[in-house]
C-alpha positions as CSV (number, residue, x, y, z in Angstrom):
1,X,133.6,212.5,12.6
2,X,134.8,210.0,15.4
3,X,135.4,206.4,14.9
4,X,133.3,204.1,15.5
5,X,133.8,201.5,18.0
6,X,134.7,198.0,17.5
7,X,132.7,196.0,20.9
8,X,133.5,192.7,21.6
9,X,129.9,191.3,21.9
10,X,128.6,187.8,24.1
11,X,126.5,185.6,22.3
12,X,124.8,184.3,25.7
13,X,123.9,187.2,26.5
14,X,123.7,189.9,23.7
15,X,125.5,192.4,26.2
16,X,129.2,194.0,25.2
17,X,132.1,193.0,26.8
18,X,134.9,195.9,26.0
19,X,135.6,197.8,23.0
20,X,138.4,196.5,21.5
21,X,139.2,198.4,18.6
22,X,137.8,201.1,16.4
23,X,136.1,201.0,12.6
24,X,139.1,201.5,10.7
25,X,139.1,204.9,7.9
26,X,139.7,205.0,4.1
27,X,142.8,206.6,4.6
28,X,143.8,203.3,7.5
29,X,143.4,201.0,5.2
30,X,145.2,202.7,2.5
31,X,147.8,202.7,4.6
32,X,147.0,199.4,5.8
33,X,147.5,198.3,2.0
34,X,150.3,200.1,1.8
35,X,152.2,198.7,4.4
36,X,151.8,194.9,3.5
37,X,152.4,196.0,-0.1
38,X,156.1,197.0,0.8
39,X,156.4,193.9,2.9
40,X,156.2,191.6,-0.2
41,X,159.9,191.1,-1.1
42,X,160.4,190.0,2.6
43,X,158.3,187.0,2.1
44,X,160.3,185.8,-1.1
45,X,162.9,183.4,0.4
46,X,160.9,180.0,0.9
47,X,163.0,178.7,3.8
48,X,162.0,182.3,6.0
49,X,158.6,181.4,4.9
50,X,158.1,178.5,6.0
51,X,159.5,179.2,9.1
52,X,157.8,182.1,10.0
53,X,154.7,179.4,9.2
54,X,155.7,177.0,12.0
55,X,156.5,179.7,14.1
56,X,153.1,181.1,14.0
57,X,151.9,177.8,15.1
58,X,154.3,177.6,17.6
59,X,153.1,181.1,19.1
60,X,149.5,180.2,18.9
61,X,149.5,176.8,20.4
62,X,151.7,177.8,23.4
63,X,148.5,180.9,23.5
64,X,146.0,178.3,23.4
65,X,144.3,179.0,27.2
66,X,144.5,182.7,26.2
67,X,143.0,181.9,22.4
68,X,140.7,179.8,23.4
69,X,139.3,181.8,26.4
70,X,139.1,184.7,23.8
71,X,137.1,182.3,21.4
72,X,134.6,181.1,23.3
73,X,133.5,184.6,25.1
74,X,133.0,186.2,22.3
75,X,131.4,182.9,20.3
76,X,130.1,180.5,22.4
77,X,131.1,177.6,20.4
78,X,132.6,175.9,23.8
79,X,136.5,175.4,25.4
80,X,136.2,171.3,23.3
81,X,135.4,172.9,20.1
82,X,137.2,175.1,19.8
83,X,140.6,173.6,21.0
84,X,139.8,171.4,18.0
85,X,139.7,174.2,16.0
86,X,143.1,175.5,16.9
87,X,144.1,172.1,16.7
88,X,143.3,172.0,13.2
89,X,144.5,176.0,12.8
90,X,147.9,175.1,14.0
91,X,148.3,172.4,11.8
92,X,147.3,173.8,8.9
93,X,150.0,176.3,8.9
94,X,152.5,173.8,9.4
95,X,151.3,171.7,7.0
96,X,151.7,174.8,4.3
97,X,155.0,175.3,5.9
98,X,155.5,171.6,4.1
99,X,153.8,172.6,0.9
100,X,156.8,176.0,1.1
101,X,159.5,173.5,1.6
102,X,158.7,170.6,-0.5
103,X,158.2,172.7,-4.1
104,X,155.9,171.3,-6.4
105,X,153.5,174.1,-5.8
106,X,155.9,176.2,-8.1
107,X,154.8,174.0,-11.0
108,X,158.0,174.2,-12.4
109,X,158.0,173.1,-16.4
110,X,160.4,173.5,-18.3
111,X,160.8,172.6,-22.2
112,X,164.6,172.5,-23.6
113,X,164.4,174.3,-27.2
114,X,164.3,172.5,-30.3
115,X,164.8,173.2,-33.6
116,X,163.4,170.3,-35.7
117,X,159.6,170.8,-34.0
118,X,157.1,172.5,-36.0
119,X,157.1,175.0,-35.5
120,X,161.0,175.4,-33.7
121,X,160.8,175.7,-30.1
122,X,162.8,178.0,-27.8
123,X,163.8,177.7,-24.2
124,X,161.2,178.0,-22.1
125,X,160.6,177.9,-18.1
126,X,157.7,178.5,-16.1
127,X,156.9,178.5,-12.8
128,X,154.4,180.3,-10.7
129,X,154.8,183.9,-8.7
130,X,152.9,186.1,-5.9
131,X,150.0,187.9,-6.8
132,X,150.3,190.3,-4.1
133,X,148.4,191.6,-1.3
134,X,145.4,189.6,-0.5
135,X,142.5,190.6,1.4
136,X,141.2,188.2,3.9
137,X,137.1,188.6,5.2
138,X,137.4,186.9,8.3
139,X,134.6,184.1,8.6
140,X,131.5,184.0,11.3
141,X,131.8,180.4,12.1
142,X,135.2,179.8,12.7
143,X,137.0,182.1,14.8
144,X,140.3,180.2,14.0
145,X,140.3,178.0,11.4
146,X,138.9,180.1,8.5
147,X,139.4,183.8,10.4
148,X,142.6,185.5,11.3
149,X,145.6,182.6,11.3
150,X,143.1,180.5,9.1
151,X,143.4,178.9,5.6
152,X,142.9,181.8,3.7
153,X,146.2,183.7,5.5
154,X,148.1,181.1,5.6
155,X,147.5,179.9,2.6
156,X,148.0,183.3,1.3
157,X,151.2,183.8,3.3
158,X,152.5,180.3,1.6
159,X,152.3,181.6,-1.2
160,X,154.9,184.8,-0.8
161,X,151.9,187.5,-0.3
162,X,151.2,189.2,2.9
163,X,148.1,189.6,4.1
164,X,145.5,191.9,5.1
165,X,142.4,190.9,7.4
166,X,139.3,192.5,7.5
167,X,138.3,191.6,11.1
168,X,134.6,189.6,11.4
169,X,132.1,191.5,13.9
170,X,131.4,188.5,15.8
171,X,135.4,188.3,17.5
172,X,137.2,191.5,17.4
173,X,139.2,190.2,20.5
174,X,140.1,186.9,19.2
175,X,140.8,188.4,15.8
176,X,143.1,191.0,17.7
177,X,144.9,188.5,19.7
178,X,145.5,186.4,16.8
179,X,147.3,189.4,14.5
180,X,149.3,190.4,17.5
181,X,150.8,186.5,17.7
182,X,151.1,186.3,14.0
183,X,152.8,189.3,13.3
184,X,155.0,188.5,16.9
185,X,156.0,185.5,14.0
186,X,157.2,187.6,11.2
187,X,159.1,189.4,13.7
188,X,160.9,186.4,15.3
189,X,161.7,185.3,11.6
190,X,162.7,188.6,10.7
191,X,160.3,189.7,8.7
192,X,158.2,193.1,9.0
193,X,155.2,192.9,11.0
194,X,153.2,194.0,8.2
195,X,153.2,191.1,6.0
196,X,149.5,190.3,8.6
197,X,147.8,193.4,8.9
198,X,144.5,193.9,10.8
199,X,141.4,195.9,10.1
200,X,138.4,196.3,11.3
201,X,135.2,197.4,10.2
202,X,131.7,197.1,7.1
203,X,133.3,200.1,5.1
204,X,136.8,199.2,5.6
205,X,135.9,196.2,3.9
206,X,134.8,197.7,0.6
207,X,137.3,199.7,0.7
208,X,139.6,197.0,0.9
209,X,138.5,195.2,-1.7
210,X,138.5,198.5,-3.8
211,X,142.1,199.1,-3.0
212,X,144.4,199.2,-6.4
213,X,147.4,197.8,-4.2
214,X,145.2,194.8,-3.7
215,X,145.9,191.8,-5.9
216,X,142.9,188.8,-4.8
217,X,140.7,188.5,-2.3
218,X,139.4,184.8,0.4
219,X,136.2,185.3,1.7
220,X,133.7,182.9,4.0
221,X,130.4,184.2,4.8
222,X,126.8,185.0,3.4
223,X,125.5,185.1,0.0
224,X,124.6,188.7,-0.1
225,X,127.9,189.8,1.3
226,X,130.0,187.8,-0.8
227,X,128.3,189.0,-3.8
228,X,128.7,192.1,-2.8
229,X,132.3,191.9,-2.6
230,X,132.7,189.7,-5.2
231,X,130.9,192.0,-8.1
232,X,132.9,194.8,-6.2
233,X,136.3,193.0,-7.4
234,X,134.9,192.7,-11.0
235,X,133.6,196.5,-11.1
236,X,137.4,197.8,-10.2
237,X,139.1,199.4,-13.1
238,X,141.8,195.9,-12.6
239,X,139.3,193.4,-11.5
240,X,140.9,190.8,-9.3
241,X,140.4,187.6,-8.3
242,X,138.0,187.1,-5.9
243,X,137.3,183.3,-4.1
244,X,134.5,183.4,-1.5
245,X,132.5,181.2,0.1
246,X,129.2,182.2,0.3
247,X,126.4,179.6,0.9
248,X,125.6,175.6,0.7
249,X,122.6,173.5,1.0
250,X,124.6,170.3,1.0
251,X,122.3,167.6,-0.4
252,X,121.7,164.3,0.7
253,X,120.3,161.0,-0.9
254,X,119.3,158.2,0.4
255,X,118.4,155.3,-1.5
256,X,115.5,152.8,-0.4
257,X,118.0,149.9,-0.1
258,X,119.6,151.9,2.4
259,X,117.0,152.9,4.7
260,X,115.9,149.7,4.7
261,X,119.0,148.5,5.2
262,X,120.1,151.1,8.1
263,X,117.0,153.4,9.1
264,X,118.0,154.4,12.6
265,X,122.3,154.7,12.1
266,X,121.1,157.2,9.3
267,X,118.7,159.1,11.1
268,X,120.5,159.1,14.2
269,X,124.3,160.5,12.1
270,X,122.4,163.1,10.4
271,X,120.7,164.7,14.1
272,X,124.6,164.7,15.0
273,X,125.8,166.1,11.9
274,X,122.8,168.6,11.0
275,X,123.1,170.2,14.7
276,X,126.6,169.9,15.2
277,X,127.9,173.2,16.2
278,X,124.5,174.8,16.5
279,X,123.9,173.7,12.7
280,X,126.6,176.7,11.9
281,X,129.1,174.3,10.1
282,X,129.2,175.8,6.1
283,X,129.0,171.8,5.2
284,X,125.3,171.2,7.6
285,X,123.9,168.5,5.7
286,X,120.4,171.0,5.4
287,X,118.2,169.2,2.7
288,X,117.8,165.8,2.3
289,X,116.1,163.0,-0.1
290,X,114.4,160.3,1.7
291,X,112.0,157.9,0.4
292,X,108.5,157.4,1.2
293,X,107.3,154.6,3.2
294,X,107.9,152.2,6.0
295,X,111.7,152.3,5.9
296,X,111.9,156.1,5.3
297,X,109.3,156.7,8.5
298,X,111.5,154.6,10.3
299,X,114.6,156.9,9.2
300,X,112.3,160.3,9.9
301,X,111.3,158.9,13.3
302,X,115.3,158.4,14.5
303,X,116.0,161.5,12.8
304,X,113.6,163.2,14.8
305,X,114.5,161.4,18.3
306,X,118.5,162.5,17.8
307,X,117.0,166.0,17.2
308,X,114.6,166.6,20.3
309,X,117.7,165.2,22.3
310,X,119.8,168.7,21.4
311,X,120.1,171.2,23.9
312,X,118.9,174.6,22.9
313,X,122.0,176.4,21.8
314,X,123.5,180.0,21.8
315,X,124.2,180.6,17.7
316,X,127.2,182.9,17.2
317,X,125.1,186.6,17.7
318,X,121.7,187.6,18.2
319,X,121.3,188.6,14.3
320,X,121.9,185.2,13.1
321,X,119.5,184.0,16.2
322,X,116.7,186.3,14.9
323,X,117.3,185.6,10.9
324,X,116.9,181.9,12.0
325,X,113.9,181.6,14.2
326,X,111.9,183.9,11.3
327,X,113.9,181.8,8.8
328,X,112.4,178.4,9.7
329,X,108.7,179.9,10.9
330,X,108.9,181.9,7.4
331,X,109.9,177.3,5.7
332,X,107.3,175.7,8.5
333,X,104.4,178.0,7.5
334,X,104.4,176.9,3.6
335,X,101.5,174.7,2.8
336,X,102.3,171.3,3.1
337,X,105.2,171.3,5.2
338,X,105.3,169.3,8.2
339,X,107.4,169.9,11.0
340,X,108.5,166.3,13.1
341,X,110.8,168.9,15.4
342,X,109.6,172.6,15.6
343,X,113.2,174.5,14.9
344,X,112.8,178.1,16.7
345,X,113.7,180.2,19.7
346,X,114.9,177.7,22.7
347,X,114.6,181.2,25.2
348,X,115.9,184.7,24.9
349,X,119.4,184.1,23.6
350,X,118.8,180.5,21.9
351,X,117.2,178.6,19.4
352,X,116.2,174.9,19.6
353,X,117.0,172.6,16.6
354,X,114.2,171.2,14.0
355,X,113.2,169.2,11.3
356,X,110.8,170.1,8.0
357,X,109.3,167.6,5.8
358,X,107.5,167.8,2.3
359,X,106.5,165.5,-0.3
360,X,108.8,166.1,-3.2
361,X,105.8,166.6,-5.4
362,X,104.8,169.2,-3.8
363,X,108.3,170.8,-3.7
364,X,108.7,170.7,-7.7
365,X,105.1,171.9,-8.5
366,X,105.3,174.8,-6.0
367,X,107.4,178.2,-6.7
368,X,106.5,179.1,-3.8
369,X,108.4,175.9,-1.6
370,X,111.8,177.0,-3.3
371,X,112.4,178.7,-0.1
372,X,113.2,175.4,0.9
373,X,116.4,175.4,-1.5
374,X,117.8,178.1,-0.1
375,X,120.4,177.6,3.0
376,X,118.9,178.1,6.7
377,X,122.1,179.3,8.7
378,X,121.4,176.9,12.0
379,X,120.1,173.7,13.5
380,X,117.7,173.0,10.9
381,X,117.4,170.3,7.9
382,X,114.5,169.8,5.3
383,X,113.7,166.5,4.3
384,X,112.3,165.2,1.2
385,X,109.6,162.5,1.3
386,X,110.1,160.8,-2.6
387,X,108.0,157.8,-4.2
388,X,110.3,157.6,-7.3
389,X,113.3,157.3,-8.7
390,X,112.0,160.1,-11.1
391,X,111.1,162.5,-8.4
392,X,114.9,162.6,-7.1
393,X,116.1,163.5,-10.8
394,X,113.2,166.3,-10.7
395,X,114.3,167.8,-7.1
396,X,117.9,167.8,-7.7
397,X,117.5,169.1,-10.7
398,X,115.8,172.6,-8.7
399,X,119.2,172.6,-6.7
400,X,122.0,175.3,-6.8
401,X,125.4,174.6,-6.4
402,X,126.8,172.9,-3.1
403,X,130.3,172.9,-1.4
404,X,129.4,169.0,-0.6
405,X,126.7,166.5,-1.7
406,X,125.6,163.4,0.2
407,X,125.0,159.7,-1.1
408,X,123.7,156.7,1.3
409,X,123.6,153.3,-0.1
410,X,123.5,150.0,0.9
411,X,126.5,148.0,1.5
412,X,125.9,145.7,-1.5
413,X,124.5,147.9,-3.4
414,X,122.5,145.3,-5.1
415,X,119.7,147.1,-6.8
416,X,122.6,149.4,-9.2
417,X,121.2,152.6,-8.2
418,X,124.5,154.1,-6.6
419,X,126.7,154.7,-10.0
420,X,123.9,157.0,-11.9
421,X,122.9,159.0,-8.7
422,X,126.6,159.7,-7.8
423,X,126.7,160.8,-11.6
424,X,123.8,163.2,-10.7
425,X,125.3,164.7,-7.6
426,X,128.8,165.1,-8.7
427,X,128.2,168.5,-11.1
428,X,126.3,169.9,-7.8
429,X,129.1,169.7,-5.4
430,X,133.0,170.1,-5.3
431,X,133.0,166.9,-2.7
432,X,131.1,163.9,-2.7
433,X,130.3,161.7,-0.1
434,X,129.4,158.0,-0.1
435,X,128.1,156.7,3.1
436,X,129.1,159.9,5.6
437,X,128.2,162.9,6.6
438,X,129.8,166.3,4.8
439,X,130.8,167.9,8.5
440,X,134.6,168.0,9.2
441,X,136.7,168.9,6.3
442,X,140.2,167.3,6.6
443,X,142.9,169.4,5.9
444,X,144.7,166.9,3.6
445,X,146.3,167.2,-0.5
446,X,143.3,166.1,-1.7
447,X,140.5,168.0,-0.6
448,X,138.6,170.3,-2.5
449,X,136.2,172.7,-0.2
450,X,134.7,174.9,-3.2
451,X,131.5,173.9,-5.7
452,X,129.5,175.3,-8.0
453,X,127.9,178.9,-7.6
454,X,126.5,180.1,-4.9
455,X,128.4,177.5,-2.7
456,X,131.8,179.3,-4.2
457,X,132.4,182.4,-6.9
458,X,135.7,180.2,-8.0
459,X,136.9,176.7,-9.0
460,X,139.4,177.0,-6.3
461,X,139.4,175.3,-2.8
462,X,140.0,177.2,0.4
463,X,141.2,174.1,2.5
464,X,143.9,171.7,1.5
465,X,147.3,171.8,-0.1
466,X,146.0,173.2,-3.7
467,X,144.4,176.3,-1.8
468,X,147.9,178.0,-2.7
469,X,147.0,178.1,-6.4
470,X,144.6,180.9,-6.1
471,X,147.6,183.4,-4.9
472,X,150.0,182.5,-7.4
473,X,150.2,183.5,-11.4
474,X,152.0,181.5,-13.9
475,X,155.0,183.4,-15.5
476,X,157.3,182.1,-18.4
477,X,161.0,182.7,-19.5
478,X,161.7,182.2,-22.9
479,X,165.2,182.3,-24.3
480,X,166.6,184.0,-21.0
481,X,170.4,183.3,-20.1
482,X,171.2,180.8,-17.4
483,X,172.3,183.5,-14.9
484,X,168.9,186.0,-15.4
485,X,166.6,183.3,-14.5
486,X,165.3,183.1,-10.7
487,X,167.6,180.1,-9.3
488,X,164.3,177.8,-8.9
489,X,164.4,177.2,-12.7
490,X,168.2,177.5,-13.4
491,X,170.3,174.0,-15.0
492,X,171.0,171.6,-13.0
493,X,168.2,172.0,-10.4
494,X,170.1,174.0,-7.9
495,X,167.1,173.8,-5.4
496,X,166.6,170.8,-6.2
497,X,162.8,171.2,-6.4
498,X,160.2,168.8,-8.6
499,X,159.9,170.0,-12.1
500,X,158.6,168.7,-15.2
């Protein structure tokens, strides 16, 4: 049976560019596996990590043109937005280059023995080692930043465990390009190639995850995927761990006091938030709680000005165009639901952005209306008319889990309200926002980009400095002579790394 083709696909205009690659076999990405698996011990001196870290940078910022042209042919997310993005790719490897050098991600403890504790303690020293080979699902919506040289590799790589990538459909040619400059890296460092391996292809992917040489798994993308993959890493005969991303509404309240307060600034940053990026940002504010009344018209009416200002806009392929424009005529049709911008198809490769709105009330008495709580991948936002501090409680109490919830108040604050909502929205979210908008997720120590189920399948974040944890397993010593122990926990700090 011949492979099949891997095309490099243009979202403006649906038609193929080149084929760039070919659906990789069972037996390819065994050996795929295979060959990162024996590029593990390679990666175990931290100083060659971290410069093979800064090196990839190094490689992709002086390919940017090339990367970027790449990018936006096969994307249409724009030359501005997506130098950004590399921007932001590039600096998150160095910045785990930092996290290598500096240490403390080893969680080094270490507890001198004693006799006279009950009961007696022995030596013991624990740090934190390599999983193994991670698989990497390659996300839609960021070429860059969370696909080939994203978070999940380099985090991944950080950590001392090479890497393979299962390609996303949407960017063969950037993914390709990307590999090739990575691995380029690893070679300039003097590592093998294979510690970032590149495959492509639906089935490759489960077999990926299937693979017994495969120790976790990073995944961005939908809900029905992820799950997928996910209940495929518990079903092995060694389940692994698996941290995806698979879906966020990403709530938003805003208290009277603050409408009144700020009607038009609101409306006007959530049009700019909600259809940044074509509304394909995993953190789209996309349902949000606005009172009833003169303020909250006021709110709705600069909400819906910002909006009918957008541009149609090409989405990142035609099958997320399509799910879209049925998705929001499938929300706009339930009884009850008003539409103050008509979301749908802008022309034959686009879709124009839009605003729904229903009366809480009739969102908690109606089954029916839960489609409404489900994500809308695009430029599209539901807002909640409310006329009590009751009906809040009841409609985020319908709400799944969220990467990021929202909370507008006004600057003094003066009616009390804030402290007990942000109490409501923190167990829905793994970020919470006062007075902003979720969109842009700084790449900083402390950021968590995770939540509750189905925004993520882990407690882990997949942005930020802790994003190493989830390739690294804790391992003591106990009672082990000085000159068997791995130097980073040996007397006398000869690293000199932070311990405990």
């Amino acid at each position: 049976m011949a492979a099949e083709p891997v095309w490099s696909v243009d979202p403006r205009t649906g038609k193929s560019r080149e084929q760039v690659a070919v659906e990789a076999t069972a037996e390819e990405v065994d050996r795929a596996v295979r060959s990162a698996h024996g590029a593990r011990a390679a990666l175990a001196d931290r100083t060659v990590r971290a410069a093979f870290l800064r090196t990839a940078a190094d490689l992709l910022d002086e390919a940017r043109e090339h990367v970027i042209e790449a990018a936006d042919a096969e994307t249409a997310l724009g030359p501005v937005r997506l130098t950004g993005e590399l921007a932001r790719t590039t600096a998150q490897l160095r910045a785990f280059a930092e996290v290598v050098t500096e240490g403390s991600f080893l969680d080094i403890r270490i507890d001198l023995p004693d006799t006279d504790a009950t009961p007696p303690r022995s030596d013991m020293r624990r740090w934190k080692i390599p999983l193994g080979v991670v698989a990497v699902y390659a996300a839609s919506n960021f070429p860059l930043a969370f696909s080939v040289p994203g978070g999940d590799t380099a985090s991944a790589l950080a950590a001392g465990c090479p890497v393979v990538v299962k390609a996303h459909p949407d960017h063969p040619a950037t993914s390709e390009l990307c590999a090739a400059l990575l691995r380029r890296a690893a070679a300039k460092e003097g590592l093998p190639e294979d510690v970032v391996v590149l495959v492509h292809g639906f089935d490759a992917g489960v077999e990926l995850v299937r693979h017994p040489l495969v120790a976790a798994a990073g995944f961005t993308g939908s809900v029905r995927g992820g799950r997928a993959l996910f209940d495929a890493a518990a079903a092995r005969p060694v389940p692994i761990p698996f941290h995806g991303e698979l879906g966020s509404l990403n709530p938003v309240v805003l208290t009277t006091a603050a409408v009144e307060e700020r009607a038009e600034a609101i409306g006007a940053g959530l049009a700019g938030s909600m259809t940044l990026g074509a509304g394909q940002f995993c953190t789209k504010p996309g349902f949000v709680l606005a009172p009833r009344g003169e303020a909250g018209d006021r709110f709705l009416a600069a909400l819906t000005a910002g909006v009918s200002e957008t541009e149609p806009a090409v989405m990142l392929d035609h099958r997320m165009r399509d799910a879209f424009v049925s998705g929001v005529a499938e929300r706009g049709a339930l009884d009850g639901v008003l539409t103050p911008v008509t979301p749908g198809a802008g022309g034959e490769h686009t879709v124009s952005a839009g605003v729904l709105a229903v009366d809480a009330d009739r969102l908690t008495a109606a089954t029916d209306h839960h489609l409404l709580l489900e994500e809308c991948f695009g430029p599209v936002t539901v807002v909640v008319r409310y006329a009590s501090r009751e009906e809040i409680t009841a409609v985020l109490g319908l709400l799944p889990g969220n990467l990021t919830a929202t909370l507008h108040i006004a600057e003094q604050d003066d009616d009390g309200d804030a402290a007990p909502l942000l109490a409501e929205l923190t167990p829905l979210a793994g970020r919470v926002l006062v007075n902003g908008w979720p969109t842009g997720v700084a790449v900083a120590a402390a950021q968590h980009h995770g939540g509750p189920y189905p925004a993520t399948t882990s407690t882990s974040t997949s942005v930020g400095a802790t994003a190493i944890e989830r390739w690294l397993r804790p391992v003591t010593y106990q009672s082990t002579p000085d000159h068997l122990l791995p130097p980073e926990l040996r007397d006398g700090n000869p690293l000199d790394l932070p311990r405990r």
